[in-house]
C-alpha positions as CSV (number, residue, x, y, z in Angstrom):
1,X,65.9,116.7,54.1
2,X,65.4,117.2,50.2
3,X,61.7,118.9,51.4
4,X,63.6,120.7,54.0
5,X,66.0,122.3,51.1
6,X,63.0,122.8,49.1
7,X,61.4,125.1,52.3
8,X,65.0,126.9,52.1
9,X,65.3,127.7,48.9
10,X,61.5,129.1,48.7
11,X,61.7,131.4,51.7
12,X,65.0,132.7,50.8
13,X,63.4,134.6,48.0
14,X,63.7,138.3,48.6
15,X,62.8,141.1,46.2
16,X,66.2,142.6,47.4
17,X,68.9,141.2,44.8
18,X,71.3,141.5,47.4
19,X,70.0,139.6,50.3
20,X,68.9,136.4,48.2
21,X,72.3,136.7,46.7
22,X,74.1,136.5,50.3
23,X,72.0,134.3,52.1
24,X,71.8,131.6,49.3
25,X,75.1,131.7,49.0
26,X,76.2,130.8,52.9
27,X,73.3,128.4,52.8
28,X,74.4,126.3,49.1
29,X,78.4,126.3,50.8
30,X,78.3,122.9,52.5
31,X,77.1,122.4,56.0
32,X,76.3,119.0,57.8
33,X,72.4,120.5,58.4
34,X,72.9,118.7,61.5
35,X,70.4,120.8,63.2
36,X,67.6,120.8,60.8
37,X,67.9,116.7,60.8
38,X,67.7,116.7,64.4
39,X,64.2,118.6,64.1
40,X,63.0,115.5,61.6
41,X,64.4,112.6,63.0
42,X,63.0,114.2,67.0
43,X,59.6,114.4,65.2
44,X,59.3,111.4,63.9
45,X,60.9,109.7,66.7
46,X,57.5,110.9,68.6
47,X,55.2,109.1,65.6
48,X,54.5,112.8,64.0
49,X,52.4,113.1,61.5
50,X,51.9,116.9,59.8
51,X,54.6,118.8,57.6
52,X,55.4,121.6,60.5
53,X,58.3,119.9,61.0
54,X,59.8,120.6,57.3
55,X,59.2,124.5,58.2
56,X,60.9,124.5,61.7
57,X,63.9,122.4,60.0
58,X,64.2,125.4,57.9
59,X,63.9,127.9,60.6
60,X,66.6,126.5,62.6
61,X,68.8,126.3,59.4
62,X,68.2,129.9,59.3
63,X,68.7,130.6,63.0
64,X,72.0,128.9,62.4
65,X,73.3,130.7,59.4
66,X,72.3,133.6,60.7
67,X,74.9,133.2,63.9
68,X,77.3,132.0,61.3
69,X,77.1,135.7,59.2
70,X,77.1,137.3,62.2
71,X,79.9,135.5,63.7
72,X,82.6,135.6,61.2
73,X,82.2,140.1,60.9
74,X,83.1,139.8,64.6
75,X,85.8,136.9,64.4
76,X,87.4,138.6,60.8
77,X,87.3,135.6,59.3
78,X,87.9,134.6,56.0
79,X,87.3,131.1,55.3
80,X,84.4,128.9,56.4
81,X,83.6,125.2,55.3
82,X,86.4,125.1,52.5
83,X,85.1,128.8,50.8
84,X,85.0,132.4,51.4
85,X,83.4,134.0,54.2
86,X,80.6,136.3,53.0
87,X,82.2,139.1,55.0
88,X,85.1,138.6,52.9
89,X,83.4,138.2,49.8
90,X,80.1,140.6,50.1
91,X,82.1,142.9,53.1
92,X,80.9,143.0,56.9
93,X,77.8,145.5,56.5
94,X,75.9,142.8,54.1
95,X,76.7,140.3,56.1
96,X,75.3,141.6,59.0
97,X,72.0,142.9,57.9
98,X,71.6,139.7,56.1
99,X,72.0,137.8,58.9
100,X,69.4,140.2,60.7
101,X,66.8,139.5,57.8
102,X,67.3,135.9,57.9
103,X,66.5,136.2,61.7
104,X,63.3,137.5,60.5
105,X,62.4,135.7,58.1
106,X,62.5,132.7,60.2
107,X,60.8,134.5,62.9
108,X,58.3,135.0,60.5
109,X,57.8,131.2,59.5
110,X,57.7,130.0,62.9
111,X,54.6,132.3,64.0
112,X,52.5,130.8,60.7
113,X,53.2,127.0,62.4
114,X,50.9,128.9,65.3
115,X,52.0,127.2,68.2
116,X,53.4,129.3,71.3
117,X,55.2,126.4,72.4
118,X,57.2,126.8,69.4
119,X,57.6,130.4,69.2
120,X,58.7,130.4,73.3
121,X,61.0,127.6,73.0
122,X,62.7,129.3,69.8
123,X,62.6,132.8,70.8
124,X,64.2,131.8,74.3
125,X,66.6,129.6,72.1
126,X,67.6,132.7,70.0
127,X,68.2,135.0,72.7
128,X,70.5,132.5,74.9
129,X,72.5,132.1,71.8
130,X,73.2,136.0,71.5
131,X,74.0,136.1,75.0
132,X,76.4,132.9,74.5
133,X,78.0,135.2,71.6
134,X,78.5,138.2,73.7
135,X,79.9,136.1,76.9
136,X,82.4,133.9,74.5
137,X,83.3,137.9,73.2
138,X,83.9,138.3,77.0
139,X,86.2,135.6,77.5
140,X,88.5,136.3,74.0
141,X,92.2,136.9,75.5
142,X,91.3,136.0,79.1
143,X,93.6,133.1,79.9
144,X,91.8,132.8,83.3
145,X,88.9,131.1,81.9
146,X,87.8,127.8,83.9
147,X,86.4,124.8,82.5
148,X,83.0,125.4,83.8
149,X,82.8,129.3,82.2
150,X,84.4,127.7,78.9
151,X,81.1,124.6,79.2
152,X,78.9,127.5,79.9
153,X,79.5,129.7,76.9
154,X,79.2,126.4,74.7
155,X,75.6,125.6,76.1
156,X,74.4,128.7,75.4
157,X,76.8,129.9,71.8
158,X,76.0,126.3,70.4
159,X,74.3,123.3,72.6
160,X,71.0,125.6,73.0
161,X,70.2,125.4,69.1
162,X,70.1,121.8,69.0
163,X,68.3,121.6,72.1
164,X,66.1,123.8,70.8
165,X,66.0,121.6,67.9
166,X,65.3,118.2,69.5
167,X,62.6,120.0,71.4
168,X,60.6,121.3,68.7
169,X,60.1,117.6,67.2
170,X,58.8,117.0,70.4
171,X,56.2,119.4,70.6
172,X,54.7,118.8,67.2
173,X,54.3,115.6,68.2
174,X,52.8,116.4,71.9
175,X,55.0,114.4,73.5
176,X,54.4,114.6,77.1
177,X,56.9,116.3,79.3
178,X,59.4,113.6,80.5
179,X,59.5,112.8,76.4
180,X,59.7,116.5,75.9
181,X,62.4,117.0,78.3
182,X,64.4,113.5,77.3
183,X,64.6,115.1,73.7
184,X,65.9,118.1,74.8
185,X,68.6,116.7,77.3
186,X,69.8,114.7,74.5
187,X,70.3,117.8,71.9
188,X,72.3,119.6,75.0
189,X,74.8,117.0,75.2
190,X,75.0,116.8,71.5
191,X,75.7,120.3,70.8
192,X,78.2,120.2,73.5
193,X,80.2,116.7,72.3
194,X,80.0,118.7,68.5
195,X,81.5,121.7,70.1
196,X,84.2,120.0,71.9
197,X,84.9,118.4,68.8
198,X,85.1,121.4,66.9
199,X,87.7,122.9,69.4
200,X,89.4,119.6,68.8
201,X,90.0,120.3,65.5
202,X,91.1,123.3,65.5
203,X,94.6,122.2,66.5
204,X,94.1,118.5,64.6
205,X,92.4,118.5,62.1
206,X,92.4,118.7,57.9
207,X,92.2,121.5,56.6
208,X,90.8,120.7,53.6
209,X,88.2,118.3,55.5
210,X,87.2,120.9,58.5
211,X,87.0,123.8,55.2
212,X,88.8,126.3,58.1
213,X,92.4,127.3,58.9
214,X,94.3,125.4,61.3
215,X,94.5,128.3,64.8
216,X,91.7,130.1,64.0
217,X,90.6,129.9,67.6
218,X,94.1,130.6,68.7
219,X,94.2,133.3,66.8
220,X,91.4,135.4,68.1
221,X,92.5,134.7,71.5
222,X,89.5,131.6,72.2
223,X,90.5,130.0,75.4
224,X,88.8,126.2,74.3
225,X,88.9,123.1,76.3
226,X,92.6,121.8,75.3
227,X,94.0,125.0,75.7
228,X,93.0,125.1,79.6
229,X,93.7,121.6,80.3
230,X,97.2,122.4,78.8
231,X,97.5,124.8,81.0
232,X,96.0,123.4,84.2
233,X,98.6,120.4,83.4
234,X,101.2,121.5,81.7
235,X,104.9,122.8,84.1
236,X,105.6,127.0,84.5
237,X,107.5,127.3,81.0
238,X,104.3,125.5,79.3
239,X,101.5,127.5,80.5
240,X,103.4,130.2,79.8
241,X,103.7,129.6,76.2
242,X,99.7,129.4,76.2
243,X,99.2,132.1,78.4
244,X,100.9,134.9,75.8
245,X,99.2,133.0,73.2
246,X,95.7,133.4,74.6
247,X,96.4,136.8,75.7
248,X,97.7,137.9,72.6
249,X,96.1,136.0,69.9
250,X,100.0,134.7,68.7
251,X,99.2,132.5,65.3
252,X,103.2,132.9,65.2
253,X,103.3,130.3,68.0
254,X,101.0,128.2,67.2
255,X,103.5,125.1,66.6
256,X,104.8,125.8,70.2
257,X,101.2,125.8,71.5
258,X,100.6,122.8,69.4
259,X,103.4,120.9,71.0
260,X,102.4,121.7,74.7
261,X,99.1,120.3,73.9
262,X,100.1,117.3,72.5
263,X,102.3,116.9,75.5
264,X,99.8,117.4,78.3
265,X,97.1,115.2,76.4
266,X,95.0,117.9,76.0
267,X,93.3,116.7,72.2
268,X,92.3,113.6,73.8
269,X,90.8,114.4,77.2
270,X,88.6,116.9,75.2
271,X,87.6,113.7,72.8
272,X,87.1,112.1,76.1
273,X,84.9,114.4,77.2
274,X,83.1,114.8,73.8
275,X,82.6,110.9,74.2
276,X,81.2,111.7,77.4
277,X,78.4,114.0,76.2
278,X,77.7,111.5,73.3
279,X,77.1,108.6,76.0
280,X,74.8,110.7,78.0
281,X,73.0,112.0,75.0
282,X,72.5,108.9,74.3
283,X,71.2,107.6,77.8
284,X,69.1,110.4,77.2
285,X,67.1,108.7,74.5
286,X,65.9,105.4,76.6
287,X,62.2,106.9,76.9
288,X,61.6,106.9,72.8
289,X,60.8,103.5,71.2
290,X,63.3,101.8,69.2
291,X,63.0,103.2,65.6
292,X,65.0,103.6,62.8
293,X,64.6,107.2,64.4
294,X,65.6,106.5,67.3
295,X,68.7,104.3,66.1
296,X,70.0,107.4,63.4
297,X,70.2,110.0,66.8
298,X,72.2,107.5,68.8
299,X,74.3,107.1,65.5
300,X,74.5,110.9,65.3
301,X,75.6,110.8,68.9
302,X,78.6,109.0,67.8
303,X,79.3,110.7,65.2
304,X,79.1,114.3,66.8
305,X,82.2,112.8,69.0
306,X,84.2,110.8,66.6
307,X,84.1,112.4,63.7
308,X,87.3,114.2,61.7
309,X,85.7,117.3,60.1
């Protein structure tokens, strides 16, 4: 990982003052790099041998921080792992057209690995994860939103990076398909326990551990996992409490949201569920030999579902 921040730090360079001055700074705030670990410990998993995997650590780091600048311009926010957004701090235009050139830039680093598998798996990776933006845009305020739309706009907005992820390890090693595919499954279910986790949090957690305000989700209308078991659960005068919320983004009721979902049990089905993903990532993993490789992604697995922050 210390070579990984080494590939950062060297292709965040730009002649533009501006653009290195952005970029480094959402990249230096914290972040678990969980992604860019999962393309190491996946390629080593599968016995590889070259550097590539250093570069395409890097490039999903920038993939990722890239959806993050773009992300908090649309969502207004203000406050991302314990700091200041860059929208808030640089305003939304250089936050956007940094994002684009960090895009770019790792578009550019993973043509010089020349390997099509990698460029198809990433570019198809990229473009679900836009679409995922769009359809999670979609469902802002719509208090109609099933579970399976809510799963689906997880698997593309944030499981398909760390599919993507898992995958590339496996193609620098040439890994043969089942391998290929086993690696993949298991970053799907990872990204989706993480996910739940995160929505998990955003009615539990600290904020001073989770660096993000306490209804953030609420507040720009997010229908999440505990909010719609709350309401598939919950009697008439409870659902109606989350309905307005959804529909109206209402922070100001966010201790009477907070009550209904502690109520219905809605934080811990969704750990449940988060648990779930994590055991089937997990499963996932039975074709790789047992390595300290292997043994740091189930460990992962249990983290992406337990963890407080």
């Amino acid at each position: 990982m210390s070579a990984v921040d080494g590939v950062i730090r060297a292709r965040l360079h730009s002649e533009v003052a501006l653009v290195s001055q952005v970029a480094e700074y959402i990249i230096n705030n914290g972040g678990k790099r969980l992604r860019p670990a999962l393309v190491i410990l996946s390629a080593k998993a599968f016995a590889y041998q070259g550097a590539h995997h250093h570069d395409l650590a890097a490039v999903v780091e920038f993939i990722h921080t890239a959806t993050l600048l773009h992300d908090d311009v649309v969502d207004e926010s203000e406050l991302r792992r314990g700091h200041a957004t860059a929208n808030a701090l640089f305003g939304n235009a250089a936050s956007v057209l940094v994002g684009d050139f960090l895009y770019s830039r790792a578009f550019q680093m993973m043509v010089e690995v020349n390997d099509m598998r990698v460029m198809q798996t990433l570019a198809d990776a990229t473009n679900t994860i836009a679409e995922g933006e769009v359809l999670q845009l979609l469902s802002c305020h719509n208090a109609d939103v099933d579970v399976a739309s809510y799963l689906h706009v997880i698997h593309c907005k944030t499981a398909k990076l760390f599919e993507a992820a898992m995958r590339l390890g496996a193609i620098l090693a040439r890994a043969n398909a089942a391998e290929e595919q086993a690696a993949a499954k298991y970053g799907m279910h990872l990204g989706t326990a993480f996910q739940l986790v995160d929505d998990v949090l955003d009615y539990s957690g600290d904020e001073q551990e989770t660096g993000k305000n306490l209804g953030d989700d609420l507040a720009e209308g997010k229908p999440t996992l505990p909010l719609i078991y709350a309401m598939q659960h919950g009697d008439a005068s409870q659902v109606a409490i989350v309905r307005q919320a959804i529909e109206q983004g209402d922070i100001v009721r966010f201790a009477d949201v907070l009550q209904v979902i502690n109520q219905t049990g809605a934080l811990t089905y969704a750990r449940q569920q988060a648990q779930r993903e994590a055991d089937a990532a997990c499963e996932a993993l039975a074709v790789l030999p047992d390595t300290n490789y292997k043994q740091s992604l189930l460990q992962l697995a249990d983290f992406a579902a337990t963890r407080q922050f």
